[in-house]
N, C-alpha and C positions, 0 to 999 in steps of 0.2 A: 761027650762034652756038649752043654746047650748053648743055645746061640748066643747067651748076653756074654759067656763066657770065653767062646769064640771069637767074638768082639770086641771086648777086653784084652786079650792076648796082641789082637790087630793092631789097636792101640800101644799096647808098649812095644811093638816092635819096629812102629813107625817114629815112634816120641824118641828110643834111643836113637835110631842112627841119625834122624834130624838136630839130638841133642849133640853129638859129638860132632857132627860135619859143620853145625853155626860155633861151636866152639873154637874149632881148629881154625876155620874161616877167618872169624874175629880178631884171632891172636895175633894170625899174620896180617892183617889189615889194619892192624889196631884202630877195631872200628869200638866205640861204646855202645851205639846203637844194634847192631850185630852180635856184640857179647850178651848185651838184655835181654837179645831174643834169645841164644841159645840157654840164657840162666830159668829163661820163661818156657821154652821145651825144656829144662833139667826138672822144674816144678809139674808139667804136663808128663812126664814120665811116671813124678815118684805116684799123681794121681791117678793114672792111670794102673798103677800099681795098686794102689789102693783100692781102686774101683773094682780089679779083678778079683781079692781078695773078699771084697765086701761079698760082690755078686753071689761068690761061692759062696762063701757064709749066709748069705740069707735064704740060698735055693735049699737049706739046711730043713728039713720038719720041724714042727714043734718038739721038746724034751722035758723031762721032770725039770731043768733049769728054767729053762723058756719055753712056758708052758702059751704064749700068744705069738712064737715062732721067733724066725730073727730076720722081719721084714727091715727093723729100725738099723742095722749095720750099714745098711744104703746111706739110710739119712745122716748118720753118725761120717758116715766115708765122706758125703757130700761136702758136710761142715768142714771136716779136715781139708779138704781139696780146697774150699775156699779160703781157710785161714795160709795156706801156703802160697794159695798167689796171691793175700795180701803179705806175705813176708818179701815176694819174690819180687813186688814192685817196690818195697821200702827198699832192696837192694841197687834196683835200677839207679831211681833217684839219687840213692844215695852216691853210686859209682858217676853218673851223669850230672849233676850240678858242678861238682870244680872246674870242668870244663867249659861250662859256662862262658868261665872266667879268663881261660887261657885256652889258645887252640893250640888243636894236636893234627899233628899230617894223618890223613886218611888212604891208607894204601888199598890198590888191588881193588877198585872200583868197582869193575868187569867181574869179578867173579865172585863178589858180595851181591852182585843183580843176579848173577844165576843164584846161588843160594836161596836167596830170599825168594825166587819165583819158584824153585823143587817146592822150597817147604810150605806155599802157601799154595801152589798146589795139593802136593800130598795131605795137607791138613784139613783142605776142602771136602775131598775125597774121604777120609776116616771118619771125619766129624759128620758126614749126611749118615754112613752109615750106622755109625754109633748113636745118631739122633732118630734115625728110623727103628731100631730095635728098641733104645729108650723109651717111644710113643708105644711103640706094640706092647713091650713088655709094663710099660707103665715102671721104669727103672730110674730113680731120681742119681743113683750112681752113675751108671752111665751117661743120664743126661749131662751131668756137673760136668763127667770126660767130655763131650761132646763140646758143651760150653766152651770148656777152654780150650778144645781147639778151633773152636768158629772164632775166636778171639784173638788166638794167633795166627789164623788165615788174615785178619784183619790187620794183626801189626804187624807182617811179616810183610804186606802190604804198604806199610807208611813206611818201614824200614827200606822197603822199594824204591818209594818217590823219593824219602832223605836220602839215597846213593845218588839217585838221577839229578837233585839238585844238585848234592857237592860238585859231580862234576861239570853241571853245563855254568854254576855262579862261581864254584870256586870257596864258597863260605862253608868251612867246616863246624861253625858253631849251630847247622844243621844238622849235625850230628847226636848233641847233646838234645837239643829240641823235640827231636824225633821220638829219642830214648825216653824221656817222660811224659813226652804226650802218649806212647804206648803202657810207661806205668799207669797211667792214671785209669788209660782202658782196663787194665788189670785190675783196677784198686774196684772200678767199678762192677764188673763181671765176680768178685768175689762178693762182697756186698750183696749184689741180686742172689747170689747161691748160698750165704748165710741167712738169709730172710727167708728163702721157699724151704729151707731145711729145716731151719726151726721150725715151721709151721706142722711138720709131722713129729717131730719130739716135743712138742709142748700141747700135744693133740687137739692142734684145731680141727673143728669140724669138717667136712668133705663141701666139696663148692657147691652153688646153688645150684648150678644144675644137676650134678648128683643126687643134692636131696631132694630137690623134684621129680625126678625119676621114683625115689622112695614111694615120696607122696603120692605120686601117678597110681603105681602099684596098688598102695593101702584104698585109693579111691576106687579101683577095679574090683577090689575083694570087700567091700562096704558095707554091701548086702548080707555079708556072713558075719557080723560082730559089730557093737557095739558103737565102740569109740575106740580110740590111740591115745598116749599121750607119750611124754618124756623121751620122742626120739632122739636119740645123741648116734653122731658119727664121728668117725677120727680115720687118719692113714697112719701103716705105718712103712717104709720100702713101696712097693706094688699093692700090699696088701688094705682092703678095707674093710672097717668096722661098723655094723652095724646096729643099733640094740634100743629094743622099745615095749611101753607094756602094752598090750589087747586086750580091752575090755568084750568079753564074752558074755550070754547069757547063762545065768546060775544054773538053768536048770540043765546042760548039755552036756553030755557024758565027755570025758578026758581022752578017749580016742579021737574022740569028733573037733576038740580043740585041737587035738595034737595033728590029724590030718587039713585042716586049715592054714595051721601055724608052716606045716611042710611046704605047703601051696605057695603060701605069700613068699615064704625063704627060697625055694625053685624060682620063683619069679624075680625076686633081687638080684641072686646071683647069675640070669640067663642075660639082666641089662647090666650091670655093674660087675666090671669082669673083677676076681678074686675076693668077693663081698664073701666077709664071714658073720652070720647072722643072729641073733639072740635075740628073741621074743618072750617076755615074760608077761605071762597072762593073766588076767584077775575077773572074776568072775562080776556081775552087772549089779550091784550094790540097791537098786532100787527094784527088786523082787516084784515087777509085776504080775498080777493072776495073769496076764496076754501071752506071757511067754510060753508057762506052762500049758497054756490051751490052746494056744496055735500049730498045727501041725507042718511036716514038714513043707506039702505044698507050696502051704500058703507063705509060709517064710522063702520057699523061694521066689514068689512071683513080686515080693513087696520091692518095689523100686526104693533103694535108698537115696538121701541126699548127702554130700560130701560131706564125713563124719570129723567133727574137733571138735571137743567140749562134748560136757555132758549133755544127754537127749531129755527131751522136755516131757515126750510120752513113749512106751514104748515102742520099738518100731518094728518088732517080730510078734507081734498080738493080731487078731483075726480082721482081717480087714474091714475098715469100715464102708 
């Protein structure tokens, strides 16, 4: 078993028994604020659920189906995980408004404050470690777990202070209050997790600093080729893409590309952890006699400058 999935596991086994203990809690206290939070671990469960599911499936190899692997089951889990606590907050609300309107006795004060201090505890505790494997692994399913439990660390927190109010004011329309100022935290932590998810299924490109790393790279190897152009990146799960052409000189034999082309991809994937790479190469369209009369030395000794766009002379020709 590897660790995301180890992790995963830790998570659903923390999200049930926090989901049944704020449940049971609730019922006898007939708190609303109490019932939202265990309806909000019921939704941290089934994600959690899901994130284990995904993990596994994308630690999967590529296949004749999924021949560019199944990094995107992450992303795909993520989206789901956020569209369920935005259902799980349209429930709050929807249970906490009548109240508003009419109040309801709040029982068992004392032991909806221990409640809420286990689970926002324990939630503290799951969600660093779930957030720590997330970074290392570069896991956006885990991460989303993670999310929603630093979220309900937060409103198992406000469901805290709303006990501690009712009972030192006595106003149980504290109650109700509490209950959707914690949807709203929901509504907005799903939000943030349908925006960063979409951004790997609709393949945006990898952040700037990713692609400067790229760039850094292609500038080290300058001196062995040409020009670059048409580099595109994308994620998908942990996994990143690569892919751009290398202009070569015409006249250089295809091992000598192909040992170049090895060079640059060793060097992507040693700073860009799980970069998968494609270079496609083309040979230097402006045939000058310098290429072919230049020998190896002197191609190595030529200082290049930071190669974009077409070169104006050649710059593997015998020095002047």
């Amino acid at each position: 078993m590897n660790e995301k999935t180890k992790v995963a596991r830790l998570s659903i086994a923390s999200n049930t028994i926090l989901t049944l203990g704020k449940l049971g809690i609730g019922i006898s206290m007939n708190s609303v604020s109490v019932i939202s939070e265990a309806i909000h671990s019921g939704l941290d469960l089934l994600a959690a659920i899901l994130s284990f599911l995904s993990v596994r499936e994308s630690a999967k190899p590529a296949d004749e189906r999924h021949q560019y692997g199944h990094g995107k089951f992450e992303n795909l889990a993520s989206i789901i995980e956020a569209l369920l606590i935005l259902a799980a907050a349209g429930m709050i609300i929807y249970n906490a408004y009548p109240k508003l309107f009419r109040s309801a006795e709040v029982h068992a004060l004392g032991l909806g404050t221990v409640v809420m201090g286990i689970s926002a505890a324990v939630n503290f505790f799951v969600s660093r470690k779930l957030m720590q494997v997330a970074r290392k692994t570069e896991s956006p399913a885990l991460a989303a777990d993670a999310w929603h439990l630093r979220t309900d660390v937060y409103t198992s927190l406000g469901v805290l202070a709303g006990i501690v109010a009712i009972k030192l004011t006595g106003l149980t329309i504290i109650d109700p209050i509490i209950a959707i100022a914690v949807a709203l935290l929901i509504v907005k932590a799903g939000i943030d997790l349908i925006r960063d998810s979409m951004h790997s299924i609709l393949d945006v490109n990898l952040p700037e600093e990713d692609e400067g790393i790229i760039r850094d790279i292609l500038r080290e190897h300058s001196s062995s080729f040409v020009e670059f152009h048409k580099l595109r990146t994308r994620k998908a799960g942990s996994q990143r893409y690569v892919d751009l052409h290398l202009v070569v000189p015409s006249e250089w034999a295809i091992n000598k590309v192909h040992t170049l082309c090895d060079h640059i991809e060793a060097d992507i994937k040693a700073r860009l952890k799980g970069a998968l790479v494609l270079i496609h190469t083309e040979p230097c369209a402006m045939q000058c006699r310098e290429c072919s009369q230049a020998d190896e030395e002197k191609k190595r000794s030529i200082k290049c400058e930071p190669v974009q766009g077409a070169p104006t002379t050649c710059r593997f020709g015998p020095e002047k």
